[in-house]
C-alpha positions as CSV (number, residue, x, y, z in Angstrom):
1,X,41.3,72.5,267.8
2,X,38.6,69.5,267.2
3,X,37.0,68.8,270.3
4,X,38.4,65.0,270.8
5,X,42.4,66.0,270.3
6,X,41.4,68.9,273.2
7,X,40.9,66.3,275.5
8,X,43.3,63.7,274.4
9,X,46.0,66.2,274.9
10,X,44.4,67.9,277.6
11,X,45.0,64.7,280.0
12,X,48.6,65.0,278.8
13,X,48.6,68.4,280.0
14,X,46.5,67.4,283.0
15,X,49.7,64.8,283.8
16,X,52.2,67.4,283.6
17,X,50.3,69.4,285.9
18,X,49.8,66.8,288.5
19,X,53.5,65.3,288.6
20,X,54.8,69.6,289.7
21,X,56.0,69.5,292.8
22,X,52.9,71.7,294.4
23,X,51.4,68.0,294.2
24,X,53.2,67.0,296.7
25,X,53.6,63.7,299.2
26,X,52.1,63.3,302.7
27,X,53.7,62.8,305.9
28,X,54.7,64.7,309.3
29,X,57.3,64.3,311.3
30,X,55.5,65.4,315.1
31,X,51.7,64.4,315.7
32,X,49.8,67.1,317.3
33,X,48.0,67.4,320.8
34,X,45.5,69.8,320.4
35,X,41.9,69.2,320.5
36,X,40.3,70.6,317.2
37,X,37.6,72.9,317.2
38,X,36.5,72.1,313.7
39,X,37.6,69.9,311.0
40,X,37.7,72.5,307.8
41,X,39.1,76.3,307.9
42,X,39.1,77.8,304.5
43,X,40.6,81.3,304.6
44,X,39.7,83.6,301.9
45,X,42.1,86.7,301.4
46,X,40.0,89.3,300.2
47,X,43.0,90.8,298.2
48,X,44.1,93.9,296.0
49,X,43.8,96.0,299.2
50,X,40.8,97.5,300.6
51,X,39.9,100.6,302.5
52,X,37.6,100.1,305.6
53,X,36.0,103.2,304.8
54,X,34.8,101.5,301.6
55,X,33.9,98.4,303.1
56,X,33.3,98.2,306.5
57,X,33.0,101.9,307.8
58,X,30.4,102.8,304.8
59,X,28.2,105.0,305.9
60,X,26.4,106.2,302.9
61,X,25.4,103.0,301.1
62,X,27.3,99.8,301.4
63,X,29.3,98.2,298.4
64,X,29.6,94.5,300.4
65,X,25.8,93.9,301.3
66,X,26.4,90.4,301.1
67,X,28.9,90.1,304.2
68,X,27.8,93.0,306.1
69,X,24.4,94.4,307.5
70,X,23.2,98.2,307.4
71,X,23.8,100.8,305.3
72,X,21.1,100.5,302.7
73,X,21.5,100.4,299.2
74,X,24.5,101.9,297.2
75,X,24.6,104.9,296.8
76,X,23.0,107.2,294.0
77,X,26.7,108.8,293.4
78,X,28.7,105.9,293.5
79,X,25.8,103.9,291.2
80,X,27.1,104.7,287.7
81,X,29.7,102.5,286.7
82,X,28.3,99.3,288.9
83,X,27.6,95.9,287.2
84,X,24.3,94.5,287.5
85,X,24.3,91.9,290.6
86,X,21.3,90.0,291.9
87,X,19.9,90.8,295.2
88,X,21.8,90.3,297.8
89,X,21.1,87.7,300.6
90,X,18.5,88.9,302.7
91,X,20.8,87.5,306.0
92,X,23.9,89.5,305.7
93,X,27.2,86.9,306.4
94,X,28.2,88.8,309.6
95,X,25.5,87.2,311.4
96,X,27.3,83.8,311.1
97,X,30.0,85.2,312.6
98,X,32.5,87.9,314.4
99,X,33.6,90.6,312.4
100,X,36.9,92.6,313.7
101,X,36.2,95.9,312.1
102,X,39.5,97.5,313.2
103,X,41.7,94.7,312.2
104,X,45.4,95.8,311.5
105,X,48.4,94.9,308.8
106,X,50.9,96.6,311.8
107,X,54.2,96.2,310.2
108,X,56.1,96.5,307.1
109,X,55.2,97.5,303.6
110,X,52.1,97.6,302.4
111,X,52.4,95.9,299.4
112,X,50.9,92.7,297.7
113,X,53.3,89.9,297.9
114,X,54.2,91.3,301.6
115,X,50.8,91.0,302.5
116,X,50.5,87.6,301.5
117,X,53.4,86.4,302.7
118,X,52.7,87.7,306.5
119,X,48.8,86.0,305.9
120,X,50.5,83.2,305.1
121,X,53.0,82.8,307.6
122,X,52.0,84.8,310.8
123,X,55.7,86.9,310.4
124,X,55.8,90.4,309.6
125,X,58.8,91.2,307.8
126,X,60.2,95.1,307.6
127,X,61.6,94.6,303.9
128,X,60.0,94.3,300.6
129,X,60.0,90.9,299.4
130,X,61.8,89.3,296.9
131,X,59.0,88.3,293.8
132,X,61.1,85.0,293.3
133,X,61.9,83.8,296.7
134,X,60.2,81.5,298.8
135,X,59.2,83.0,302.3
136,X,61.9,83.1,305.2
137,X,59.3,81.5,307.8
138,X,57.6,78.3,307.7
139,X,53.8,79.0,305.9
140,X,50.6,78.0,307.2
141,X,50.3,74.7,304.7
142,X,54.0,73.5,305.8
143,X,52.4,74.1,309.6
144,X,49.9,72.6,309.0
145,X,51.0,69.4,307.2
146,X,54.1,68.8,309.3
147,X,52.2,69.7,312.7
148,X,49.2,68.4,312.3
149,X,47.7,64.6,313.5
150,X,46.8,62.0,312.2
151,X,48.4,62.1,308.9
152,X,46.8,63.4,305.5
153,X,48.4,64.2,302.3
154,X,48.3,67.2,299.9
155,X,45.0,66.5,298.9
156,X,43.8,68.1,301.9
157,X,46.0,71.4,301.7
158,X,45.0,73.6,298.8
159,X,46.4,77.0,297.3
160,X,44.4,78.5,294.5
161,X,45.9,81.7,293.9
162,X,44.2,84.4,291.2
163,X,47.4,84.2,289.0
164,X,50.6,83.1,288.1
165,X,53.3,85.5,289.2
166,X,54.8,86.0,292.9
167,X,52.3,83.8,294.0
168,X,53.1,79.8,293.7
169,X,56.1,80.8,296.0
170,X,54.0,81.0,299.0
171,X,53.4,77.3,298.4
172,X,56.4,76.7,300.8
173,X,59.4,78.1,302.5
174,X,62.9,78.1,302.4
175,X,62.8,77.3,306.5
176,X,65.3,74.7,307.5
177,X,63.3,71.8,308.5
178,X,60.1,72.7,306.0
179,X,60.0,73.2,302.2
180,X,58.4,71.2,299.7
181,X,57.4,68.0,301.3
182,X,55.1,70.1,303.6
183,X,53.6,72.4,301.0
184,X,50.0,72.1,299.5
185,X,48.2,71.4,296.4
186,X,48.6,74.9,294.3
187,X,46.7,76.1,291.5
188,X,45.7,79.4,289.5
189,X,42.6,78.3,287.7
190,X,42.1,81.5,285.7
191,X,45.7,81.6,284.0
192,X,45.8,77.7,283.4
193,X,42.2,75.8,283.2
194,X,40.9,77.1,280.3
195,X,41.3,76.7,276.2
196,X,43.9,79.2,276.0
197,X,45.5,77.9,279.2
198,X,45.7,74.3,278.0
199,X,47.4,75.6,274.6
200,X,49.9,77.9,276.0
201,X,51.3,74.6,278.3
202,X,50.9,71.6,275.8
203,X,50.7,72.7,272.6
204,X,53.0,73.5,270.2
205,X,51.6,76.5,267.7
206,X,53.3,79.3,267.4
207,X,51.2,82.3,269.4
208,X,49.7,85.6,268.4
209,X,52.1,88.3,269.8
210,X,49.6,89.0,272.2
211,X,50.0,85.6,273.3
212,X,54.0,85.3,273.4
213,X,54.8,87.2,276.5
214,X,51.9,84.6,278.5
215,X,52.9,81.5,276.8
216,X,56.6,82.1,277.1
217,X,55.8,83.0,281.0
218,X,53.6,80.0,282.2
219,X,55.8,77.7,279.7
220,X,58.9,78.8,281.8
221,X,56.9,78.2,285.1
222,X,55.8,74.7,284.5
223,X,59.2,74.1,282.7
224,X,61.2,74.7,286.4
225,X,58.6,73.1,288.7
226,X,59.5,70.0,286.4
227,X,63.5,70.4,286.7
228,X,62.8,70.6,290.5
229,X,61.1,67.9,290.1
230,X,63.7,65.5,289.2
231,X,65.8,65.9,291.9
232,X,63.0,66.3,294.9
233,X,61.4,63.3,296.3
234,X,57.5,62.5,295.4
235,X,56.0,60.7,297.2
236,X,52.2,60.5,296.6
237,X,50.7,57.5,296.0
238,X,49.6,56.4,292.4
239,X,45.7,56.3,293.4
240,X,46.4,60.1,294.8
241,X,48.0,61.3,291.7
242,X,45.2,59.4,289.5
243,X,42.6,61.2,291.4
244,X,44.5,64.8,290.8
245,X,45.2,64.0,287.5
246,X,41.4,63.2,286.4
247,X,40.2,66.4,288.6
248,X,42.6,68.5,286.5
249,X,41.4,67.2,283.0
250,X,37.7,67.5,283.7
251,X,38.5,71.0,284.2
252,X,39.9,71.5,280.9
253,X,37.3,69.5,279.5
254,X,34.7,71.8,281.1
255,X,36.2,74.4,279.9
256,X,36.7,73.4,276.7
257,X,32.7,72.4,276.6
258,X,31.0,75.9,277.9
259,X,30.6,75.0,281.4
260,X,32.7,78.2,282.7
261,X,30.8,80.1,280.4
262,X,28.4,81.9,282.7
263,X,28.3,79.3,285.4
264,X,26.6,81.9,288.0
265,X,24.4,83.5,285.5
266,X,26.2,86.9,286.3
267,X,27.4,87.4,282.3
268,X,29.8,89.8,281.8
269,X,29.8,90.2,285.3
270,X,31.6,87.6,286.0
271,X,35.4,88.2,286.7
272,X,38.7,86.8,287.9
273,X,37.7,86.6,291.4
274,X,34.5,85.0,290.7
275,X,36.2,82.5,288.6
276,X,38.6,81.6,291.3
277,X,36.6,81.0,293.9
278,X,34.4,78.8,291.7
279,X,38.0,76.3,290.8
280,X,37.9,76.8,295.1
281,X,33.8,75.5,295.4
282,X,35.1,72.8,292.6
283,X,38.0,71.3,295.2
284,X,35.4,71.9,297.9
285,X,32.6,69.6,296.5
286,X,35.4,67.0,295.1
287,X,38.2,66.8,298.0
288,X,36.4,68.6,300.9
289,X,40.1,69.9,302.2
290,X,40.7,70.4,305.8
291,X,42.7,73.9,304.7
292,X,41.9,75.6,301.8
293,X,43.4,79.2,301.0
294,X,42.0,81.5,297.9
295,X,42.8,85.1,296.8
296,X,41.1,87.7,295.1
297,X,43.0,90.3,293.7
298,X,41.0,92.3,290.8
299,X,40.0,95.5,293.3
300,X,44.1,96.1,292.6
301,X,42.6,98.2,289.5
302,X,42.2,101.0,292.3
303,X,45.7,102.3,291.4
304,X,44.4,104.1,288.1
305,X,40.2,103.2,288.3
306,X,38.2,103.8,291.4
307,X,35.1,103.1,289.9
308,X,35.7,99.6,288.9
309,X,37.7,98.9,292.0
310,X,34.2,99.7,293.9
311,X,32.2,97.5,290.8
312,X,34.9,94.8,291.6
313,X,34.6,94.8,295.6
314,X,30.6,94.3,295.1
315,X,31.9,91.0,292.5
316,X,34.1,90.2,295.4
317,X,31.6,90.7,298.1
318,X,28.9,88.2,296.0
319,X,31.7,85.9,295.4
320,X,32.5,85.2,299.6
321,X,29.0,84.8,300.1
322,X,28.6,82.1,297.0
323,X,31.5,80.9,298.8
324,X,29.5,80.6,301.9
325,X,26.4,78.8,300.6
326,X,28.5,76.0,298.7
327,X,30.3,75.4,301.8
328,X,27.1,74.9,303.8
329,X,25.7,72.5,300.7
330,X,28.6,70.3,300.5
331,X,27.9,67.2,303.0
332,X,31.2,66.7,304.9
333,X,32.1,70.4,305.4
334,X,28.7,72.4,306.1
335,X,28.3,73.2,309.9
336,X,32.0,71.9,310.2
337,X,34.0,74.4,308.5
338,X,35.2,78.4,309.7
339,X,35.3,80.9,306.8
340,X,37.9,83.4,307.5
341,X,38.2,86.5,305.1
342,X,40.8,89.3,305.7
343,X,41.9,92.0,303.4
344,X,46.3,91.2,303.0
345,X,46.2,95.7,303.5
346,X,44.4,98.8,303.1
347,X,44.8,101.6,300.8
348,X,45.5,105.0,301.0
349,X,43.3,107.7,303.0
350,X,44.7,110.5,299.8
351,X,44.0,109.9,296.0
352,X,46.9,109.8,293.7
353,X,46.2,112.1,290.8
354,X,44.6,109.4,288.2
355,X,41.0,110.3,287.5
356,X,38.6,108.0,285.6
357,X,35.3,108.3,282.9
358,X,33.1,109.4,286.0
359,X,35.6,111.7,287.8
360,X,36.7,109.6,290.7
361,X,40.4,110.0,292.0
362,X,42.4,106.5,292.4
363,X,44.1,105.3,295.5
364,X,47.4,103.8,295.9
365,X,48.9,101.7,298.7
366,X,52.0,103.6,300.6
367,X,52.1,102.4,304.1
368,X,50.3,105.5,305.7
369,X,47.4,104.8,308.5
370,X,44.7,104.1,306.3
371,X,46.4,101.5,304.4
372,X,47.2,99.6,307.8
373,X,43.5,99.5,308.4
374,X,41.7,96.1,307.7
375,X,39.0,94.4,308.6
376,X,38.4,90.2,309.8
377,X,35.3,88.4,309.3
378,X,35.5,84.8,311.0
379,X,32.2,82.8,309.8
380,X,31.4,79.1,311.4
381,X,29.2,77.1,313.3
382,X,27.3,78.8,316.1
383,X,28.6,76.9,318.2
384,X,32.0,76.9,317.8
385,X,31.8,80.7,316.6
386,X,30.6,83.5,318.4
387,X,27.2,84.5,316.5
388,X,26.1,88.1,315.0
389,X,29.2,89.6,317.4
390,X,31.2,93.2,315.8
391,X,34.3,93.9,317.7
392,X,34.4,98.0,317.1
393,X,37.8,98.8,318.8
394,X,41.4,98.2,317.6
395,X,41.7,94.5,318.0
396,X,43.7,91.5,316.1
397,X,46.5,91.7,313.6
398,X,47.5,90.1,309.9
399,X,49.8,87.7,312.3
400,X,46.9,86.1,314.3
401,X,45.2,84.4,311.6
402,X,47.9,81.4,311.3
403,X,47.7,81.2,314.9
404,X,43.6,80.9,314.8
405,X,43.3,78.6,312.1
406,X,46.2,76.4,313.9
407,X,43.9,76.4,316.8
408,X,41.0,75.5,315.0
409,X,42.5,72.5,313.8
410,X,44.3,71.5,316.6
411,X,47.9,71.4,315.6
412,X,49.4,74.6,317.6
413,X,50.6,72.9,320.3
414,X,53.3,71.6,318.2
415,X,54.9,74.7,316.2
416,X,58.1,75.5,318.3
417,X,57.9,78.7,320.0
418,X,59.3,81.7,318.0
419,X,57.6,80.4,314.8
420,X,54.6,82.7,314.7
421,X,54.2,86.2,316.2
422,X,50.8,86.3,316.7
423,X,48.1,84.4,318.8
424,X,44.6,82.9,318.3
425,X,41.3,85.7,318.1
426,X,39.6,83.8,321.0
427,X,37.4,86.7,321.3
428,X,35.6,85.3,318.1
429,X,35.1,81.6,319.6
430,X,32.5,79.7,322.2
């Protein structure tokens, strides 16, 4: 496709994309009383499910020497199969913050979408999850927007999720008294903003078979959130939806022009994650959100290939801390924003019986001990955050963390009682 058509049709893909209903209008109905403690929280779920004794109880060597300090180098028998990576930072992230290393996903099964949902709602639930139903409980962006004081719209509530499937229903609930008008800006930058991306939504080719299951997919996706939209209220302004609609076509046109190419100079390196918390540092540096949520999810490989689940915590690990450093280099949210990262689970303590090249077992996910076990990093300004402090015994839960961020920003006083299970981690705050 000739460069200029790209972009004409591009904005008219851009347009579709901003009149979904995950663009959605402003307004709450209760103002809230408490006093914030910062005005940014973005919460980064370090996803796919990772093992504490690969992350934060490494003894011999450390995969995550970005965000956590000791341990040396990695390893000389995990080293084979590891991607090239620059040097780490030589101030580790847990000194700009609290680290909980015997964090805890206590209830219910340990599996992907569950362990979203409960991050994203501060409810365990003791079932496995429908993949096409919108939570039971209210989620952290409906909280948030309906809760919180003064008023803001969308523009300040983001989801970027790592793909398409399960999770664009974690947008918003089916709560009575919630829903759509209280959810937040979504996108999955890696399965839409790109060449390919743009095609499969707003073009009309016919597709490679390789290409028919993922266009037919995203195609159907976009298709309902339009339906929806017909009969659902929208209530953004015009200048809000201009604004949307231009961020959303200059990322197509980047893409289309090279710019995601090798934007951290990692090369081949660079994957998934990496990619979506880039989209993530772009919303940063344009909208500066007061909530922000981004997964990771490419350490899921673990299930068949422990070697590049290991290779993809490292990418995971560099990608937090690049994270990190744009936050503290965007005016407007450096020294006023608290990084939370939390694993959704663990994995299992047993391999399954998958083996890969270099002879390493895989791990599944199967609700024993080990795959409760997570860890919590809360980053932020030293004087909000409690500096260079690990918490070694079995403190904090998957629930607390919509508590803590409601704290942070002041709206908790106003979520009626029975909402959220958990409670704020004040052990990590001045």
């Amino acid at each position: 496709m000739k460069r200029r058509n790209f972009i004409k049709q591009a904005g008219l893909a851009a347009g579709a994309l901003a009149a979904a209903p995950w663009i959605l209008p402003s307004g709450r109905l209760f103002a809230a009383t408490g006093a914030r403690k910062v005005n940014h929280v973005v919460f980064c779920l370090f996803a796919g499910g990772v093992r504490n004794i690969d992350s934060v109880k490494m003894n011999d060597g450390n995969l995550m020497p970005n965000l956590l300090g000791g341990g040396g180098g990695i390893s000389s028998d995990i080293l084979p199969g590891m991607s090239m990576l620059p040097n780490p930072s030589s101030t580790p992230l847990q000194q700009y913050g609290t680290l909980f290393k015997e964090f805890r996903y206590a209830q219910g099964p340990t599996g992907h979408f569950n362990g979203h949902t409960v991050a994203l709602t501060g409810q365990y639930t003791a079932v496995d999850l429908n993949l096409r139903e919108r939570p039971n409980s209210p989620t952290l962006f409906e909280l948030y927007r309906k809760h919180n004081s003064p008023q803001e719209t969308a523009l300040n509530s983001w989801w970027v999720s790592n793909m398409l499937g399960p999770y664009p229903y974690l947008n918003y609930s089916k709560y009575p008294g919630y829903g759509v008008e209280f959810g937040a800006n979504m996108m999955a930058p890696t399965a839409i903003i790109s060449e390919e991306g743009y095609s499969i939504i707003g073009n009309t080719t016919e597709y490679a078979p390789s290409l028919a299951d993922k266009a037919a997919s995203m195609r159907g996706f976009m298709n309902q959130n339009f339906a929806r939209q017909q009969s659902e209220p929208k209530l953004n302004t015009p200048e809000h939806e201009r604004q949307l609609k231009e961020f959303i076509r200059s990322r197509y046109e980047r893409a289309f022009t090279g710019a995601y190419t090798n934007p951290w100079g990692l090369g081949s390196a660079m994957n998934n994650d990496c990619f979506n918390v880039l989209f993530a540092e772009e919303i940063i540096q344009t909208f500066k959100p007061e909530l922000l949520v981004v997964n990771m999810q490419d350490v899921d490989v673990c299930h068949s290939n422990f070697t590049q689940y290991c290779d993809n915590l490292r990418k995971a690990d560099f990608a937090v801390r690049h994270l990190w450093e744009t936050i503290q280099a965007t005016p407007g949210m450096a020294n006023d924003t608290v990084l939370i990262v939390v694993p959704e689970h663990g994995r299992n303590l047993q391999p399954n019986t998958l083996v890969d090249s270099y002879g390493r077992p895989a791990l599944d996910h199967t609700s024993d001990a080990t795959s409760r076990e997570i860890f919590c990093m809360i980053l932020g300004p030293s004087g909000v955050v409690k500096q260079n402090q690990v918490i070694s015994g079995v403190q904090g839960q998957s629930v607390d963390v919509v508590p803590t961020i409601a704290w942070l920003l002041g709206f908790d006083t106003n979520i009626p009682s029975g909402i959220l299970q958990g409670s704020p981690l004040l052990q990590a705050f001045n």
